[in-house]
VEXGUBA-309115 format. One record per residue (C-alpha): residue in one letter; x, y, z. Coordinates in steps of 0.02 Angstrom, whole numbers, padded with zeros to 5 digits, always signed. Layout:
AXYZ;...
END
This chain:
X+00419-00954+00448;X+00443-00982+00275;X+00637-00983+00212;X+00576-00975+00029;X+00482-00809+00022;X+00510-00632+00066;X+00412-00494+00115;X+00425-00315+00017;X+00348-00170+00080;X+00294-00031-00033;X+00309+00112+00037;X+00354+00267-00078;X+00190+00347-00062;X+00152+00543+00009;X-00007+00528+00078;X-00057+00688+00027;X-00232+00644+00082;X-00186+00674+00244;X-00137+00840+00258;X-00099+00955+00360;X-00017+00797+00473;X+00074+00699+00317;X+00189+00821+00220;X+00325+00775+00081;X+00452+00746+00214;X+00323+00656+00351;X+00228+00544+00240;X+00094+00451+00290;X+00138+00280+00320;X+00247+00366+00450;X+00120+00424+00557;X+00043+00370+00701;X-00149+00405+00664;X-00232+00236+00736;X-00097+00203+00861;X+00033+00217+00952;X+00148+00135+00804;X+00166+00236+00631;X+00058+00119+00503;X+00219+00063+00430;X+00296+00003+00620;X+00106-00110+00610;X+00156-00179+00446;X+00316-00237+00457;X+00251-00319+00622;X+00125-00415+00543;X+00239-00496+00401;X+00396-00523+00490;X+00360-00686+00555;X+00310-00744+00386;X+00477-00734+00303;X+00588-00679+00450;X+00671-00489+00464;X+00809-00513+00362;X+00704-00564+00220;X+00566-00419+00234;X+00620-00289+00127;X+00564-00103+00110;X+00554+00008-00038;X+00540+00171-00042;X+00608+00355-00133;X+00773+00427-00104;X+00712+00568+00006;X+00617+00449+00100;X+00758+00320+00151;X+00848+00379+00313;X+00687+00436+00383;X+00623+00240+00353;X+00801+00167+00420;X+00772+00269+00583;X+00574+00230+00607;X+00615+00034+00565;X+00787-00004+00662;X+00734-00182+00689;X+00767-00215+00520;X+00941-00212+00432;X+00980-00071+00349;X+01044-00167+00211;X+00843-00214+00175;X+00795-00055+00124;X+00797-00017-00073;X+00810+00163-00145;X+00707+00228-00296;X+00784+00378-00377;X+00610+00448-00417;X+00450+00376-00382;X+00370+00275-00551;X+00213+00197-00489;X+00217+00024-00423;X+00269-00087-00572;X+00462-00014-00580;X+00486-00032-00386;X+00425-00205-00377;X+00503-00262-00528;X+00657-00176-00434;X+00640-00280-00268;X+00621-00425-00383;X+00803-00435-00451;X+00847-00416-00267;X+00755-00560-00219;X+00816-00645-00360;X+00978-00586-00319;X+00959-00711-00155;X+00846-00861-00203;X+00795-00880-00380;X+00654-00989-00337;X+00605-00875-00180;X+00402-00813-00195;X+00377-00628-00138;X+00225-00562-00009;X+00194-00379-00105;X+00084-00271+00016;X+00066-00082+00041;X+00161-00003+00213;X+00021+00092+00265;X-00138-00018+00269;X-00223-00075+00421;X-00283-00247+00481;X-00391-00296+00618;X-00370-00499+00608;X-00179-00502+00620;X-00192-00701+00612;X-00317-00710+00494;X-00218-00611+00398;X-00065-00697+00416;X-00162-00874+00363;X-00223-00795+00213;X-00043-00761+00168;X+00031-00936+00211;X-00123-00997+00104;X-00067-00873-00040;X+00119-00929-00018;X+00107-01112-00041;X-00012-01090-00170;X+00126-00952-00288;X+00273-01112-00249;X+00174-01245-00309;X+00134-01150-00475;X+00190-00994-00586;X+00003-00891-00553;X+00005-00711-00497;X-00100-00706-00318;X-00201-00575-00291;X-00273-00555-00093;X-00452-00486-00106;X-00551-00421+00029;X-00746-00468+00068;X-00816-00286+00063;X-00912-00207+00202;X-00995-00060+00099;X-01009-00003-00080;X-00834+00095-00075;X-00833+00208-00223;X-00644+00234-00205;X-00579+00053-00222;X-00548-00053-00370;X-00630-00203-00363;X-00594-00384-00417;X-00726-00496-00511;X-00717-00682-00481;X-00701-00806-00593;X-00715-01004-00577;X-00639-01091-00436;X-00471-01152-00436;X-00431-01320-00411;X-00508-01406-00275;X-00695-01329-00208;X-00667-01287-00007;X-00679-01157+00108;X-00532-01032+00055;X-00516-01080-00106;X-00439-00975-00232;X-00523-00917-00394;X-00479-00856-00552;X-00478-00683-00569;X-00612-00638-00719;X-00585-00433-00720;X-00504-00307-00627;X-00639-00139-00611;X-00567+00020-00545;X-00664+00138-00434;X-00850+00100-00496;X-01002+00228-00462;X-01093+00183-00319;X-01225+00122-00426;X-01095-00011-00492;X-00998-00047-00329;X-01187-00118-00262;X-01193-00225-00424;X-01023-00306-00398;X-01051-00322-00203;X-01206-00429-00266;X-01116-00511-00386;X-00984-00587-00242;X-00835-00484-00309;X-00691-00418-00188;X-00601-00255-00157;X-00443-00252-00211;X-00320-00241-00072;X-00151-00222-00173;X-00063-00364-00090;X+00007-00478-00192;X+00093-00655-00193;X+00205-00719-00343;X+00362-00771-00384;X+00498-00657-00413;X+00550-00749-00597;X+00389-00759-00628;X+00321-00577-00597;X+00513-00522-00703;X+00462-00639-00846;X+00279-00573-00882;X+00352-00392-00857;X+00452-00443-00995;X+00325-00511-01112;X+00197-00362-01062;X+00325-00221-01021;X+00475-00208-01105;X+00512-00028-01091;X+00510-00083-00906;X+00588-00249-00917;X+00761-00172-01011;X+00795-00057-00898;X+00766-00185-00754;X+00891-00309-00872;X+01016-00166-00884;X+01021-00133-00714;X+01030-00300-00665;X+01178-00331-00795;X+01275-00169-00704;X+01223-00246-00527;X+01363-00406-00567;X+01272-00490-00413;X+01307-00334-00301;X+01154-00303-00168;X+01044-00173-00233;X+01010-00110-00060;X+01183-00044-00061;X+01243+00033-00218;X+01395+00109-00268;X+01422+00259-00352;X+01429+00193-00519;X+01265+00049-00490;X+01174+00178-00414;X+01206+00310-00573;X+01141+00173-00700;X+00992+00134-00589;X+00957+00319-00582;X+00985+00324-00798;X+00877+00178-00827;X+00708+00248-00710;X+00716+00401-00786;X+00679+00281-00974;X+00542+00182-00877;X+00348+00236-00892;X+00258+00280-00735;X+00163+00119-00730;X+00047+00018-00591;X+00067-00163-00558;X-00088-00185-00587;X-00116-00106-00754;X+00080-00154-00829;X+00050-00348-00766;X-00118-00387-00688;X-00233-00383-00803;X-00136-00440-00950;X-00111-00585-00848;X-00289-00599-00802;X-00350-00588-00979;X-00244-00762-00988;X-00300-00845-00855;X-00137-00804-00746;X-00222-00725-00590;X-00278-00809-00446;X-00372-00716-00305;X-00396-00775-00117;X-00510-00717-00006;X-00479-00600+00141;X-00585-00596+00291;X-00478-00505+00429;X-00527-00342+00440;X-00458-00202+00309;X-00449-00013+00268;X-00327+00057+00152;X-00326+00186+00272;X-00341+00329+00122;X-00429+00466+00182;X-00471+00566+00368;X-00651+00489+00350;X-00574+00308+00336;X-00487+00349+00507;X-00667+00394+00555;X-00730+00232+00523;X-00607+00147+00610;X-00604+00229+00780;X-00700+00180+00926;X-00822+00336+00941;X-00911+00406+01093;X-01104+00424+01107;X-01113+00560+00968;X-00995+00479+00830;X-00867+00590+00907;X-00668+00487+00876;X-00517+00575+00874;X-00345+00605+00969;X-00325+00739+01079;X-00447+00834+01195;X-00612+00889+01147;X-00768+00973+01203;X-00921+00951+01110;X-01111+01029+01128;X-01228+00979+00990;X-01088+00907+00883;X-01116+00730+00783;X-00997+00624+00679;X-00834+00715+00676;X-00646+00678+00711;X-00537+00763+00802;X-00341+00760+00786;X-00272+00901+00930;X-00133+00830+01017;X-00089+01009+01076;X-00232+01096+01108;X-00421+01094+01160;X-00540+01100+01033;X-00714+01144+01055;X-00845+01084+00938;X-01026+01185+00948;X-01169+01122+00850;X-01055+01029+00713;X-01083+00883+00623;X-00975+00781+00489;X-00814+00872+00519;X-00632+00829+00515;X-00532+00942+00621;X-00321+00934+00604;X-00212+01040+00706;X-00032+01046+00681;X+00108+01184+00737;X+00076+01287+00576;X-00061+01224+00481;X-00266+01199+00532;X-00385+01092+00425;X-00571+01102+00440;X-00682+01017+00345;X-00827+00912+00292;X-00772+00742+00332;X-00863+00686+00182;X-00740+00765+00062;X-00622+00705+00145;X-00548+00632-00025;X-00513+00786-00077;X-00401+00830+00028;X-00275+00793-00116;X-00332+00914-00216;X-00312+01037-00069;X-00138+01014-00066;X-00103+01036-00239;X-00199+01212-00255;X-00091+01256-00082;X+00061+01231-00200;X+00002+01318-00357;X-00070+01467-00227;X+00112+01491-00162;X+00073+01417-00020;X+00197+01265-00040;X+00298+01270+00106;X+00138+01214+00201;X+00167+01039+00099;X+00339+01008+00142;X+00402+00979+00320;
END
């Protein structure tokens, strides 16, 4: 266990992909869709013993905060940071990075997404110690990059440059390009190529991640200063009335940003990124069809939880905790049942189950999104 590095979760997100199960209130790295454990129980399991639990932080929305506290009790509740309002990712982890600052000023932080899923826990886990040692040694940013199984069309992928440093097995390379969400056409030609999908973890130094924000974002970077100016060394985790107020004043000045398009590639562009390897088994776990492709099917590409019947069905999944569902002659279909809401579809559109839920709220129909 490293004593030098901490651990922040991201986990803001709605997973709106997901509905009818994830709703505004129930969001999606709260639920329990490959397990018994939500996907953000699995997460903070897999990086805990890599900077210990009172150094794994978690940061999420306002609304979202008690309902984290409760599902992650093993952690202190001093470890959980509050957004006012969502602002992408480059706000909340420049936000966790005065925190970590806060504690160790030399201290390197492990950036990863709460509701991913990994099948190589220790793989995964080596990749990060790797990524770690590397980020103290030097000032790069450390991207974790993931040897694709497919041509995903809904990934970003990252395009390798030379090797860094010594030539071995592991090695990290310079990161030549980031490329978001290529045709399928172009996702084959970077596949060939040897380039990675881009998992969204990310190792780096808290100073040094604040000081490019700085040079690259300083409509970001002020209102980080500002805050931290108002914070007089008081934990950010646990605000007062007035800290919390200027926080609150300061988001509301910052631009919706990623961390990969306010930081990453300007830093790439100079050489800055590094990128290791991953080889542990990875889903971003983004869409019904994802959960698919992850569960162990029966004869007839049939996965799911609940009970099911099928005659003549192929390639569907099934989530029916309550009741029996029957499937007759169906093929390539996602089936959801919740207390109030049904979803049936063609599990290849399964993306677009985001767009569902925003024509549920402009057809009146918004309740269905909350709770």
């Amino acid at each position: 266990m490293a004593t030098n590095c901490f651990s922040v979760i991201i986990a803001g997100g709605k997973g709106t992909r997901f509905w009818p199960l994830s709703r505004a209130q129930r969001p999606k790295q709260l639920l329990r869709i490959l397990s018994h454990k939500s996907l953000i129980e699995e997460t903070v399991e897999r990086v805990v013993s890599l900077c210990g639990r009172r150094q794994t932080l978690v940061v999420t929305v306002a609304e979202q905060l008690n309902a984290l506290r409760k599902e992650l009790d093993q952690l202190p509740s001093n470890n959980f940071l509050a957004e006012p309002e969502g602002k992408n990712t480059a706000p909340c982890i420049g936000l966790a990075a005065l925190e970590v600052m806060r504690t160790n000023a030399d201290a390197v932080m492990i950036v990863l997404p709460a509701d991913h899923w990994v099948g190589d826990v220790e793989a995964f886990r080596r990749v990060l110690n790797a990524a770690v040692e590397l980020a103290i040694r030097g000032d790069q940013l450390i991207t974790i990059g993931i040897r694709p199984e497919y041509p995903e069309t809904g990934y970003g992928y990252i395009v390798k440059g030379e090797a860094f440093g010594a030539r071995r097995r592991g090695a990290a390379y310079r990161v030549k390009r980031f490329t978001e969400k290529p045709t399928l056409a172009a996702a084959k030609r970077l596949i060939r190529r040897g380039s990675l999908w881009n998992s969204g973890i990310f190792v780096w130094k808290a100073r040094t991640l604040l000081e490019l924000m700085a040079r690259y974002q300083p409509a970001i970077a002020k209102g980080l200063e500002v805050i931290h100016q108002n914070a007089k060394g008081r934990s950010l985790a646990n605000p007062n009335p007035a800290l919390r107020s200027v926080i609150a004043r300061q988001y509301k000045k910052m631009p919706s940003l990623s961390i990969d398009y306010a930081v990453l590639e300007n830093a790439g562009s100079e050489g800055r990124v590094l990128t290791l390897e991953g080889n542990f088994g990875w889903s971003d776990v983004g869409s019904w069809s994802a959960v698919h492709r992850m569960m162990r099917k029966d004869a007839h590409g049939i996965a799911g939880n609940g009970r099911w019947l099928e005659l003549g069905a192929k390639n569907c999944l099934i989530h029916a905790p309550d009741r029996l569902v029957v499937l007759l002659g169906v093929e390539d279909a996602v089936v959801v049942d919740t207390p109030d809401a049904l979803l049936i579809a063609d599990l290849k559109r399964s993306q677009d189950v985001r767009e569902l839920v925003g024509e549920l709220n402009r057809k009146g129909f918004g309740s269905y999104t909350i709770k």
